[in-house]
Structures are given as structure tokens and as C-alpha cells.
C-alpha positions in Angstrom: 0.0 0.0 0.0 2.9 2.4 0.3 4.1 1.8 -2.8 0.8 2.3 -4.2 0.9 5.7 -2.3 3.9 6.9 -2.8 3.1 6.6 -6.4 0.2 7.5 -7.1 1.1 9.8 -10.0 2.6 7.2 -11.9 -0.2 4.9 -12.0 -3.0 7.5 -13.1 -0.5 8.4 -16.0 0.1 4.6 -17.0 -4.1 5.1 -16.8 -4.3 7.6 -18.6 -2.3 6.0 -21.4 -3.9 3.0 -21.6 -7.3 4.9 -22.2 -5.9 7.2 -24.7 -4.2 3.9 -26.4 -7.7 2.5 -26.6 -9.6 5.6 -28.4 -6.4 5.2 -30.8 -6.8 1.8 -31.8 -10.0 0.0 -30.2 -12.4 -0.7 -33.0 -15.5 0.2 -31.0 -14.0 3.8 -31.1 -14.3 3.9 -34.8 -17.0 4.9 -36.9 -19.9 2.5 -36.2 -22.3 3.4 -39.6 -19.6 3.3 -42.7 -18.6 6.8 -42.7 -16.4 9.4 -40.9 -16.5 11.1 -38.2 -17.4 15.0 -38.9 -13.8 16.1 -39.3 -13.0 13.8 -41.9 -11.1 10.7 -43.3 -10.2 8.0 -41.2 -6.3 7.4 -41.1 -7.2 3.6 -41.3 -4.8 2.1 -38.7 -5.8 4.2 -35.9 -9.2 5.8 -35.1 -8.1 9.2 -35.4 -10.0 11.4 -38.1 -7.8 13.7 -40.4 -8.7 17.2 -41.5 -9.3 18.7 -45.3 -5.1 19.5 -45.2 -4.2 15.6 -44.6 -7.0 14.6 -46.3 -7.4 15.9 -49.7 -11.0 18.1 -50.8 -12.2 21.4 -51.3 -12.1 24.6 -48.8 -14.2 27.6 -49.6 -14.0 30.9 -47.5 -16.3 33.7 -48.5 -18.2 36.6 -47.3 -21.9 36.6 -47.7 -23.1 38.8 -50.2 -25.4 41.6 -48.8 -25.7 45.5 -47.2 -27.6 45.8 -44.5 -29.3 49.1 -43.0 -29.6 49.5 -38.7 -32.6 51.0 -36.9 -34.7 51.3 -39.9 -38.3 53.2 -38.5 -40.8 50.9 -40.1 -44.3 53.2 -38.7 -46.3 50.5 -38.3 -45.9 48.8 -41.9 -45.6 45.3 -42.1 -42.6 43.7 -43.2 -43.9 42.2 -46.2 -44.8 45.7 -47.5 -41.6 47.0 -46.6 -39.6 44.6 -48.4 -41.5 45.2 -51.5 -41.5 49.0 -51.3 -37.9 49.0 -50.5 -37.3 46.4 -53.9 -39.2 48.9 -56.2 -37.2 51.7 -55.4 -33.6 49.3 -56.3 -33.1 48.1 -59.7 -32.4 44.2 -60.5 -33.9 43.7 -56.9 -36.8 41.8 -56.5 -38.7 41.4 -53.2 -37.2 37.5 -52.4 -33.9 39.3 -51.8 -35.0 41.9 -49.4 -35.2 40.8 -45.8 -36.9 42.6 -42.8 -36.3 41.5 -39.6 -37.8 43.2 -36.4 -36.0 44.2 -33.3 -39.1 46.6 -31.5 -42.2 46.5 -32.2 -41.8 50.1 -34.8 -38.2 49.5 -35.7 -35.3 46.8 -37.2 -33.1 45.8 -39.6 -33.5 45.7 -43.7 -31.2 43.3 -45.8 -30.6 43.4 -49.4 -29.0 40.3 -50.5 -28.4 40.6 -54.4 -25.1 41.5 -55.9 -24.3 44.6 -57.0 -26.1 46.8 -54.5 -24.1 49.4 -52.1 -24.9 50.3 -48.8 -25.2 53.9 -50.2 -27.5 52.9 -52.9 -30.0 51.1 -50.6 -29.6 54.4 -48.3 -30.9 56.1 -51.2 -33.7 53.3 -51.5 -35.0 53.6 -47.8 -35.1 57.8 -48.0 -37.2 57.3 -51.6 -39.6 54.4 -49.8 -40.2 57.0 -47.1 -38.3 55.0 -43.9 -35.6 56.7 -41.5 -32.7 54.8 -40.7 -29.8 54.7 -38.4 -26.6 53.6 -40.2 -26.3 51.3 -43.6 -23.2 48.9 -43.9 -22.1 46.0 -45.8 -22.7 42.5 -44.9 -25.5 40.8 -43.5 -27.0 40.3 -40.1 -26.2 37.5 -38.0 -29.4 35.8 -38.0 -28.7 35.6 -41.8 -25.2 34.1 -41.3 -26.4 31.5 -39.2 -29.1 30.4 -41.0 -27.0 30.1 -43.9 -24.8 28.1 -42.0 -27.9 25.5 -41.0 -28.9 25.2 -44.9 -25.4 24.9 -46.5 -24.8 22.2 -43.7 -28.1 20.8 -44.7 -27.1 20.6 -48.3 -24.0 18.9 -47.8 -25.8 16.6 -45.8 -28.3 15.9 -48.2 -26.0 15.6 -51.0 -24.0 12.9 -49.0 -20.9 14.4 -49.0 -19.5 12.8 -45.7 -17.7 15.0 -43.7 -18.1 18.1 -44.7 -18.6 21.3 -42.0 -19.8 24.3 -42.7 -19.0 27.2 -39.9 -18.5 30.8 -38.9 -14.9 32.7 -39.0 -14.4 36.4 -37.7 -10.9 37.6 -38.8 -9.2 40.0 -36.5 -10.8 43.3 -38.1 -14.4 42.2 -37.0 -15.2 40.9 -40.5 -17.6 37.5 -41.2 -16.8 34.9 -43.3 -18.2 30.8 -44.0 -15.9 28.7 -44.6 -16.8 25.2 -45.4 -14.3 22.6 -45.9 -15.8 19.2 -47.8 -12.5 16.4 -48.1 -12.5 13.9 -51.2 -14.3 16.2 -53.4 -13.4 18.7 -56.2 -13.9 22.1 -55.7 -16.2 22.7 -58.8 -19.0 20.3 -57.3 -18.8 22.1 -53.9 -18.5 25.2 -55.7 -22.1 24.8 -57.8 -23.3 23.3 -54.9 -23.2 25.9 -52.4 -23.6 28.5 -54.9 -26.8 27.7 -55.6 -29.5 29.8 -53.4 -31.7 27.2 -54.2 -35.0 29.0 -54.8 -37.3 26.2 -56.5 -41.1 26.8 -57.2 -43.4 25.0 -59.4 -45.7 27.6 -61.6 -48.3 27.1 -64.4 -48.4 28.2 -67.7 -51.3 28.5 -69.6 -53.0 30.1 -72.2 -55.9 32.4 -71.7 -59.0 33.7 -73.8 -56.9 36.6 -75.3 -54.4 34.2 -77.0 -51.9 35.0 -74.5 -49.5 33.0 -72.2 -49.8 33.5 -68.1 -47.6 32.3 -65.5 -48.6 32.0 -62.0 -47.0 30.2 -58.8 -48.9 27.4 -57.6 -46.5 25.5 -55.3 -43.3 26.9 -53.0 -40.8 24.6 -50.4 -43.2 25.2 -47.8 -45.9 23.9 -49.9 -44.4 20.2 -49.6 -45.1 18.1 -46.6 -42.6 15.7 -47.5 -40.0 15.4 -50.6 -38.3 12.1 -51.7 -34.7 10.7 -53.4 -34.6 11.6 -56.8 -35.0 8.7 -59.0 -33.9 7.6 -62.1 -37.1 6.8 -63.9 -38.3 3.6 -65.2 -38.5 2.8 -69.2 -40.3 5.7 -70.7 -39.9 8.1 -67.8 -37.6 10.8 -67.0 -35.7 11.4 -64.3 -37.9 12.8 -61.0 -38.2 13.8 -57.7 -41.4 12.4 -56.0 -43.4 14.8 -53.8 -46.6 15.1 -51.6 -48.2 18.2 -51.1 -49.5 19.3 -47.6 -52.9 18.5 -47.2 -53.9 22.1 -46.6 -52.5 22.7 -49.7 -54.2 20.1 -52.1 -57.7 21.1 -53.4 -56.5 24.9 -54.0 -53.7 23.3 -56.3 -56.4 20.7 -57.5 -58.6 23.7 -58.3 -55.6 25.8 -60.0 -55.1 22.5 -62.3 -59.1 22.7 -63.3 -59.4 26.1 -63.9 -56.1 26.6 -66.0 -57.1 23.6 -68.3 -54.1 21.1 -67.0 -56.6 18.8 -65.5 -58.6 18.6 -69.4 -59.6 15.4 -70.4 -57.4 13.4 -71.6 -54.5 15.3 -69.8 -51.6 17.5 -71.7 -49.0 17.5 -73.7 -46.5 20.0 -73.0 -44.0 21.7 -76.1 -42.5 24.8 -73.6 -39.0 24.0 -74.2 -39.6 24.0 -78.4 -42.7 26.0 -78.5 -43.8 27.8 -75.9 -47.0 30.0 -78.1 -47.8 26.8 -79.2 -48.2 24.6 -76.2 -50.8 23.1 -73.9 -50.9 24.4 -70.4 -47.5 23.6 -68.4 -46.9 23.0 -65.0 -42.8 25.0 -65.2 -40.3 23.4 -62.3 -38.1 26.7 -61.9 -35.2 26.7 -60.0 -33.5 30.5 -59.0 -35.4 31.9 -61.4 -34.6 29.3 -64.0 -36.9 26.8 -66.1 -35.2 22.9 -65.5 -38.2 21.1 -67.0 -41.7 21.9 -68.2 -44.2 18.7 -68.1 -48.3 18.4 -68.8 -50.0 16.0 -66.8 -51.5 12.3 -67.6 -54.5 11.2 -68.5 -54.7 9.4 -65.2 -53.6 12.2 -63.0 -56.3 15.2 -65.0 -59.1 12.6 -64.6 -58.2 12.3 -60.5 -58.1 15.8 -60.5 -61.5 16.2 -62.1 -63.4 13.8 -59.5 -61.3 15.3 -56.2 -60.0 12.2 -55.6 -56.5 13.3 -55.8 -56.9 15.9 -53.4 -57.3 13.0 -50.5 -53.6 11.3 -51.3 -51.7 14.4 -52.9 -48.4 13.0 -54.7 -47.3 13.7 -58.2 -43.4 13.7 -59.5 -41.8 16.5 -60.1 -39.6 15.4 -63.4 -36.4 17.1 -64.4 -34.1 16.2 -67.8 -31.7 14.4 -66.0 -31.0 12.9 -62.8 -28.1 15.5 -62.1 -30.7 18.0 -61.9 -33.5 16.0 -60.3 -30.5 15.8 -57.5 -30.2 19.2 -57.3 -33.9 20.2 -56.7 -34.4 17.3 -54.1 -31.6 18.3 -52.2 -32.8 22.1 -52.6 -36.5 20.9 -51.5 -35.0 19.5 -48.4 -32.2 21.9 -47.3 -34.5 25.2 -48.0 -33.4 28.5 -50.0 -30.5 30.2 -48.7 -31.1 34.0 -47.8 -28.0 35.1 -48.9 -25.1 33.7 -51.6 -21.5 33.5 -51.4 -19.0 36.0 -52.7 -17.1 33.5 -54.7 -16.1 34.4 -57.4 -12.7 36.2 -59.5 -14.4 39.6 -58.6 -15.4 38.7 -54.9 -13.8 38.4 -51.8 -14.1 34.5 -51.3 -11.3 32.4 -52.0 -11.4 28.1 -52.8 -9.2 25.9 -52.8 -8.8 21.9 -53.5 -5.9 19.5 -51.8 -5.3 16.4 -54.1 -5.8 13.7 -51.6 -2.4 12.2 -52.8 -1.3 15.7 -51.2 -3.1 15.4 -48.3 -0.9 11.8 -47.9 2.3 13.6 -48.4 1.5 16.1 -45.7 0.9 13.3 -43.5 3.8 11.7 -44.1 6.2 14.9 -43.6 4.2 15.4 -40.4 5.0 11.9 -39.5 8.5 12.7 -40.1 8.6 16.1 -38.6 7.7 14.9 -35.1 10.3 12.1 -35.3 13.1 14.3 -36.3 11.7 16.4 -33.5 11.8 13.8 -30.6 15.1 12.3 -32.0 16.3 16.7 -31.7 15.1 16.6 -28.1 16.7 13.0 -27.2 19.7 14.0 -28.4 19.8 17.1 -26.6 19.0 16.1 -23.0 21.4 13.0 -23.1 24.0 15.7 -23.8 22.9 17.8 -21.6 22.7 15.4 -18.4 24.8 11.8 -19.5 22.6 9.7 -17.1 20.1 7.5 -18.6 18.0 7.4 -15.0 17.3 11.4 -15.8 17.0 11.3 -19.6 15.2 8.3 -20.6 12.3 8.8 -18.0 12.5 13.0 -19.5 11.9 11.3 -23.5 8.8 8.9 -22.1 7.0 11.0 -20.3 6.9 14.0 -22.8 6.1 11.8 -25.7 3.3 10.6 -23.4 1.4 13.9 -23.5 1.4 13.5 -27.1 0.0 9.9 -27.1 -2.7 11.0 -24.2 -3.2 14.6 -26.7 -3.7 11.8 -29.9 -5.9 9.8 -27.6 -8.4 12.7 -26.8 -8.5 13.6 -30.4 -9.7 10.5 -31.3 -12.1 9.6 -28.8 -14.0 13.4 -29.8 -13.4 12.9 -33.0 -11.2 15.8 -33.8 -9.9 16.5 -37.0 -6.1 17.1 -37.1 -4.7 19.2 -39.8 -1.1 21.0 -39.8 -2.2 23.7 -37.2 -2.6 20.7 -34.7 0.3 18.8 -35.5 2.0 22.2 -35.1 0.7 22.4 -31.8 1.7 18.4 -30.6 5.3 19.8 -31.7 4.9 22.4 -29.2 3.7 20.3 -26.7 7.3 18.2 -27.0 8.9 21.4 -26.8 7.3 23.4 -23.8 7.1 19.7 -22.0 10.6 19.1 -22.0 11.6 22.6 -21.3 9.4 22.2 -17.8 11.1 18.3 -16.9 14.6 20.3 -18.0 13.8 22.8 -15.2 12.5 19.8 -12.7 16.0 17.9 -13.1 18.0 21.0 -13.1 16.3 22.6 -10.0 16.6 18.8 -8.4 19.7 18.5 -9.5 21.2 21.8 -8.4 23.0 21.2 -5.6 24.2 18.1 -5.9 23.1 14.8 -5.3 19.7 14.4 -3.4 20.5 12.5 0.2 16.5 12.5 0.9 12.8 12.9 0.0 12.5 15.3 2.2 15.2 17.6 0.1 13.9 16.3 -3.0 10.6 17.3 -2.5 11.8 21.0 -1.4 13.7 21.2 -4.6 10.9 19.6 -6.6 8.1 22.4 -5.2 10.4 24.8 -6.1 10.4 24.0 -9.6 6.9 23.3 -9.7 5.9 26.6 -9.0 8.2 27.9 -12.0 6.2 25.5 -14.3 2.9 26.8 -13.0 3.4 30.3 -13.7 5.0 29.4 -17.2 1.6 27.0 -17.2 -0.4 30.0 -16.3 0.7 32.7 -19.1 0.8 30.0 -22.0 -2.8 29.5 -20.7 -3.8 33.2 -20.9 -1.7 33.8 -24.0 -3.3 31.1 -25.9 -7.1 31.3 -24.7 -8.1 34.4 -27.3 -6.6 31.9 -30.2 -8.5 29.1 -29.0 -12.2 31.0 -28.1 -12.1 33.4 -31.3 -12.6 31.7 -35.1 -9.7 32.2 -36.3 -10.1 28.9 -38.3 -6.7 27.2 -37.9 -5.5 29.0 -35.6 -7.5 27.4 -33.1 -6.7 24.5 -33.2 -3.3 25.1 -32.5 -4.2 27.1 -29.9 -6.6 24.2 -28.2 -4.0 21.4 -27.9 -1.5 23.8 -26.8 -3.3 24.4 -24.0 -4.4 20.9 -23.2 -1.0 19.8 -23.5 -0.1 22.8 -20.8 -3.4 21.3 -18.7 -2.0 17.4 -19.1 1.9 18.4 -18.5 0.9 20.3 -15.2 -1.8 18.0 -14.1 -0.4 15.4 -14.5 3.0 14.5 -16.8 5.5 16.4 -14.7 4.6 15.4 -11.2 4.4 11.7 -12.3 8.0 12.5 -13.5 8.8 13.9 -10.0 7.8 10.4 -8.7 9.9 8.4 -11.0 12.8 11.1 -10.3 12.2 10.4 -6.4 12.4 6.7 -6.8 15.8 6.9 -9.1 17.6 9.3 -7.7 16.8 9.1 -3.6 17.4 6.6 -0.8 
């Protein structure tokens, strides 16, 4: 029991190493359903999860497009109205890219979201509509920015691109960017992908007693109480999404059908896409702003429509020309329209980028290679500093053991490591044997050590030097690691824990095994 006592320390590290060797390489600590953690690919061998720099994919970091006006005086108008007086008095603007949010019951915010408009322009806008305002400024609000966030990650998501994250950076001048980083992917899928707002509405076309065409909107995203997996059609049909409309919903679009002659006997057949003064009434499936398909409607489906039937189990398909873009409006149905785009572009402020994964391997074998040389550096430099095994050897275990208990809590959250945190393991080597440098020295000082008694003096002496060094890396680090500062933090949050471990619990277990060598 002494024994036990007197070392304490020792076990809880041998403890501690065991669990972090088991969220390394313990097989119930991988992925359980097929695919990666969020962060990324699996390194195989071990369970730990590697980010878009080790990996390979596409990174995208952009600025929302938009300008946004502060303490706009609303006077008791509703927001609908004042989006669409503020979009009449702004040219290319239409009311789906103005947004009004409340923040009082007679005053808030107004967004403009399409590209090309200044703050001083929708100024201007805002005096002609009749509003007062505070200030105008560029960029969007932060209820915008997150709920772009929430969609892009649904899209992603939908489009089954494992891994991919979507979040929120602020750079060190207070300006908002997204960055989302999607590994084992090229960057123009991402790219079309999250530059889509995804806008999709189904309208009718149809021609009326004049001899004209009109066009009206009969179905939205909301409209849909639930949307499928686009399919690739059977023999003799196109490619589709199936859909069911909300029950709510269903007899007014079962009337629309009646009354604009799409529900006719015998169905229609629609020509839009070669004739479109020529054709039977359409139902259009129009994407931001953009016709994918144009389709009539059966025989089958007209005569349902006729007797009401259809009304009580409301599903149709909406079809599209190929299954690329019967993809793109099921994943659009699902993930919802987002209320601003990305500034990506050769004119905008966004940037993209793609890692080959055969790259991401070579950086993961220089890492690799890096912390060797590094370890072999520090070995070599404490045995010449000191000559005695029972002082160095126990040094090189226990500082490579912070990084095996750091690699071990990466893995078990599921972390992805990418060149800022292997930067930062490095660091941990470095700032750990720098503290069991000063432990040996201070311990070590005066000669050899007769007792425990003078060995623990010496050793609380040191100790309080590590702290304080503990203490500053801490408070120097902690802005790094809270801000999103993208890789930044990450070096900055295993620096840290390494600092937490090494003090908590590396360096007195190496006072222990200094006690037991080096006392009688």
C-alpha cells in the first residue's frame, strides 16, 4: 500500500495512457455506420479522423453577399410591405432578396441580399420608400449568417458528402466569413453546390382567352409536406423527384389544375422548351429563377383531379431532364433556400481551394516525419545535456506521453487534425521538456539528493516555476482558442491541453519516477 501511495502519480499516468491507447486503436471507437467522423477521413490504422489539409477536398471561405441598414423606422408597416416598397425603389432587386427583420415593435433591420447593390444605394432606396434609418453597412446580419450556416450544412448533408462542416470565421478586423471545408471532393462540385440559393417553385403556364400566355405560382418549399430521393425513372420516364403536397395545400392546387385547363380530359402534352405560343398548359419546375423542365400531366392524373380524388392522397413527381438536376432540386426541396449567396467568385472576396488527396498523404507523411526528427532533436539534446540514462530516458517517455494522451483525446471526440494541430503536438514536445529540463535541473542543483524530504523542497520549487510558465501560456493562448480564427484554433486548443496534461499530471508523475531513481 505504500508503494501504491507513494506513487500514485505514476499509475494515473500509465491510466491515462492506456485509455488514450484504446480511443487510438480500439475498434468500438471507430465509426460505427460506414462513414467518418465530422472532421473527416479515417487514417485507417488508428481511429483518429484527419482534416481537409491531410486529407485531400475542397475549402471555400467567402463573405456573404449583402448590405444591411440598422434602426430602420418601419411606422407600423408590415414587413412584407416594406420589403416590396424598399425592392421597387432598387433596380435588378426583386422582393425575395429583401429581408426585414424586427428588433421593436416600430423599428429593425433591412437586408438586401443581391449583388451589386451598395450600402449607399439602398440608403438612397430607404429615403425614396419614405423610412428613416440609423446607419447602412455592408454584410448581412447574423441571424442571416447563421441560417445560412444551417442550410449549407443541410445541403451537404443531403448531397451525402461525408464530412463536410460548414462554420462561422471572424478575422481579427471584426469581418464574417463561411468557410466550409468538404474532403474527397473537387472544388467545382462544392462550388455549384453551395452557390446555388436554391429557390425552387413550381408555376403554371397557360393560355388564356386573349391568346396569350400567363404564368402564376402554384407551389413553393413550404408547400411540400414531404420530398423524396430523386430517381432515375423507369423505361419511358424521365428522371424525377417524387413529392406530396400538404394536405392544406391540395384542393386549392387541384382547383388551380381545373381552372387553367391542365386537368382537361385526356390530360396535356406539353412543347414549352420548343414551342412555348404553341403549347398546352405547363406545370414549369423553376429553380432560382430558371426553367429545368416543363411537363403536362397524364390522362390518369387530369381525370383524379376532375373527380377530387386526388386531393385525399396528394403525390405527383416533379420530373427534371436528367438525374443531375433532379438531385439538385431534391436536395434544394430539403435543405431550403439560402437568404444570402457566397461572394465567390474572380471579382469577390471569397477564395477556394482543392488539396489532391495524394497531397493530403504527403503532408501526412512529412508530419509523421517532422515529429520524429523532432523527438530524436530533443533525445539527443537532453542526453548531452545530463549523460545519465535514469534522468534522460524517464524526460523522452514522459513527454512523448502527452502527445499519445493529446492523440488519444482527439480520437475519442473525434477531432480533426490538420497541420495547425500537429503544429501544436510539436509544441507540446517542446514546452514539455523545457518544464522536466527545469524539474532535473532545479533537483539537481545542488548536488546529489540524500532524501525525500530535500527532493521534494527542490521539486516544489520548480513546480511553482512550471505553473506560472503554465499560467501565461494558458492566458496567451485562450483568445486563439475561443475566437474563429479557423486554424489558428486549433493550434491554440492542444496547446493548451497539453499545458493542462503536463501540469496536471505529466510532470509530477515525473517527479515520482525522479524520487524513486535518484533518492534513498
Amino acid at each position: 500500500m505504500g508503494a501504491i501511495r507513494d506513487n500514485w502519480r505514476v499509475i494515473l499516468l500509465v491510466v491515462v495512457l492506456c485509455a488514450s491507447l484504446f480511443a487510438l486503436f480500439s475498434p468500438t471507437m471507430a465509426a460505427d455506420d460506414g462513414t467518418d467522423a465530422p472532421g473527416l477521413a479515417s487514417s485507417g490504422v488508428t481511429n483518429l479522423q484527419y482534416g481537409l489539409q491531410l486529407s485531400g477536398g475542397t475549402r471555400i471561405r467567402a463573405p456573404l453577399v449583402g448590405v444591411t441598414a440598422e434602426e430602420v423606422e418601419f411606422d407600423g408597416t408590415d414587413p412584407p410591405e416594406v420589403e416590396r416598397n424598399v425592392a421597387t425603389q432598387l433596380e435588378n432587386v426583386t422582393v425575395a432578396d429583401v429581408t426585414v427583420r424586427r428588433q421593436t415593435q416600430t423599428a429593425g433591420t433591412v437586408e438586401v441580399t443581391a449583388s451589386g447593390v451598395t450600402s449607399q444605394e439602398l440608403g438612397n432606396a430607404l429615403d425614396a420608400a419614405g423610412y428613416a434609418y440609423g446607419t447602412t453597412r455592408e454584410g448581412v446580419t447574423e441571424a442571416t449568417r447563421q441560417q445560412t450556416i444551417d442550410i449549407l450544412s443541410n445541403k451537404i448533408n443531403e448531397a451525402g458528402l461525408s464530412g463536410g462542416t460548414v462554420q462561422q470565421i471572424t478575422t481579427p478586423t471584426g469581418e464574417y466569413y463561411i468557410l466550409i471545408e468538404v474532403p474527397d471532393e473537387s472544388r467545382q462540385e462544392v462550388v455549384d453546390l453551395v452557390n446555388q440559393r436554391g429557390n425552387v417553385r413550381v408555376d403554371t403556364y397557360y393560355p388564356t382567352d386573349n391568346g396569350t400566355y400567363q404564368q402564376t405560382t402554384v407551389l413553393e418549399r413550404n408547400d411540400f409536406q414531404s420530398i423524396g430521393n430523386a430517381q432515375q425513372g423507369g423505361e419511358g420516364q424521365l428522371p424525377n423527384v417524387p413529392v406530396v403536397v400538404r394536405e392544406s395545400v391540395a384542393p386549392q392546387f387541384q382547383e388551380r389544375m381545373i381552372q387553367t385547363g391542365l386537368a382537361q380530359r385526356g390530360g396535356t402534352r406539353c412543347s414549352y422548351a420548343t414551342s412555348p405560343n404553341g403549347t398546352d398548359a405547363c406545370l414549369l419546375l423553376i429553380v432560382d429563377g430558371q426553367v429545368v423542365n416543363s411537363f403536362g400531366m397524364s390522362p390518369g392524373l387530369a381525370s383524379d383531379m376532375r373527380s377530387g380524388d386526388w386531393a385525399q392522397d396528394p403525390r405527383f413527381v416533379l420530373q427534371t431532364r436528367n438525374f443531375s438536376e433532379a438531385r439538385e432540386v431534391a436536395i434544394n426541396l430539403r435543405a431550403g433556400a439560402l437568404p444570402a449567396s457566397l461572394d465567390i467568385g474572380p471579382d469577390g472576396e471569397g477564395t477556394s481551394s482543392y488539396i489532391a488527396p495524394s497531397q493530403g498523404a504527403e503532408f501526412r507523411t512529412d508530419s509523421l516525419l517532422t515529429g520524429i526528427i523532432a523527438v530524436f532533436a530533443v533525445a539527443g539534446v537532453v542526453f548531452l545535456r545530463y549523460g545519465a540514462a535514469e534522468v534522460a530516458v524517464p524526460m523522452i517517455v514522459t513527454a512523448l506521453s502527452e502527445v499519445v494522451i493529446l492523440l488519444g483525446f482527439a480520437a475519442g471526440i473525434g477531432y480533426p487534425l490538420d497541420l495547425s494541430v500537429i503544429a501544436g503536438f510539436i509544441a507540446v514536445i517542446g514546452t514539455g521538456v523545457d518544464d522536466l529540463i527545469i524539474i532535473a535541473d532545479e533537483v539537481m542543483a545542488e548536488g546529489d539528493v540524500n532524501s525525500r524530504r530535500v527532493f521534494q523542497s527542490r521539486f516544489r520549487k520548480a513546480f511553482w516555476v512550471i505553473g506560472a510558465a503554465a499560467a501565461t501560456t494558458i492566458i496567451a493562448m485562450s483568445p486563439l482558442a475561443v475566437l474563429s480564427l479557423g486554424d489558428l484554433q486549433g493550434f491554440a486548443i492542444f496547446t493548451i491541453l497539453g499545458v493542462v496534461v503536463g501540469v496536471l499530471l505529466t510532470r509530477p508523475a515525473y517527479g515520482d519516477i525522479l524520487r524513486a531513481l535518484l533518492t534513498r
